[in-house]
N, C-alpha and C positions, 0 to 999 in steps of 0.2 A: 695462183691460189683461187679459187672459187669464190664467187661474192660472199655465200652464203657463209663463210666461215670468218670473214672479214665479218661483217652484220655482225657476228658469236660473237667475235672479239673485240667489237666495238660496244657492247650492249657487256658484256661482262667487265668490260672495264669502265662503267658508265656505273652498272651497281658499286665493284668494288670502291669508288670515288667515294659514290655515296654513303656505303656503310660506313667508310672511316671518317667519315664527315661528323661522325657519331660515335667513333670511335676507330682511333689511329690504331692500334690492333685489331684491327679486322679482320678475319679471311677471307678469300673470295668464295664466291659460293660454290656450294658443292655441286658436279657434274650434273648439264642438266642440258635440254636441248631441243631446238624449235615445236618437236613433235611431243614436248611434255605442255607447253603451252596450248596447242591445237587440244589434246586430250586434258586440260582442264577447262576451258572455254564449255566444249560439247558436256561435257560432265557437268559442270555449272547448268548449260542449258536445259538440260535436261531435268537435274534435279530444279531448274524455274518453272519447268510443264513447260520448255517448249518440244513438239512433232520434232521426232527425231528423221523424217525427210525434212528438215523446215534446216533443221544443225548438219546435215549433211549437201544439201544448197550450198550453207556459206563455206564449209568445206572442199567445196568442188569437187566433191564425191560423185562420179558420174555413175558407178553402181553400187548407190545406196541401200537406203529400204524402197522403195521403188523400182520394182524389176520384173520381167518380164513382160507380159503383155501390159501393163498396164507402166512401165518406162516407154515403150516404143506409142503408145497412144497421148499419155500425160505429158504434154509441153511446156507444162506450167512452170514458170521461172520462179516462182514465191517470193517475187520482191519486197512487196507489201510485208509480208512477213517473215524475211529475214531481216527485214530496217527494223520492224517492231523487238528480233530475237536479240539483233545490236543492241540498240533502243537498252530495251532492258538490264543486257549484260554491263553496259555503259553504266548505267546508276547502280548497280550490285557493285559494280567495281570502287566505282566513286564513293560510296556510303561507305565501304572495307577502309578505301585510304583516308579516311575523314574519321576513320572510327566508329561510326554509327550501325555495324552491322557485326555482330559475333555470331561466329557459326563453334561448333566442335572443335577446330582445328584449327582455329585462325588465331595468332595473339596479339593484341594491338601493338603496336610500333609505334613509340612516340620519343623525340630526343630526351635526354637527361635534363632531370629538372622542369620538365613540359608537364601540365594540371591536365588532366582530360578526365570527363565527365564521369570517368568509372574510377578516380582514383590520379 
């Protein structure tokens, strides 16, 4: 069997633990899969203002927005600012699991009986 499906099914039964950590009735999560992760990262990044050549870098999209003459001339690796687009994503994410960040579509997650600052 393929690593990467091994990875799926270690990582899905790593949430499943946890949700029923919180509740022994749980389900496992609904179908979902590596390439839904990649397409919220970029989507995040994006909606941050980061250069969507800058999310397609850490993608290893080798024909991004960048193409043509000007991929065969631009060598530019954008380290500097794909650490900074990390960088960033890394605390949007951190603030989400600590609760300090609500967006439209996100609902906090807190155990039962847990006080957090919105209630």
């Amino acid at each position: 069997m393929p690593r990467r499906f091994t990875a799926k099914r270690a990582i899905d039964a790593a949430i499943l633990e946890a949700r029923r950590a919180d509740d022994p009735d749980a389900e496992p999560m609904p179908h979902w899969t590596f390439h839904d992760l990649r397409r919220t990262v970029t989507t995040g990044l994006a909606k941050m203002g980061v250069h969507p050549h800058v999310a397609d870098a850490l993608l290893n999209h080798k024909s991004g927005t960048i193409t043509g003459v000007a991929a065969v001339y631009n060598r530019h690796a954008y380290l500097d600012e794909r650490r900074r687009a990390l960088e960033a994503w890394e605390a949007h994410v951190l603030a989400l699991a600590e609760g300090k960040v609500m967006t439209g579509n996100v609902v906090p997650m807190t155990r039962p009986g847990v006080q957090t600052a919105r209630g």
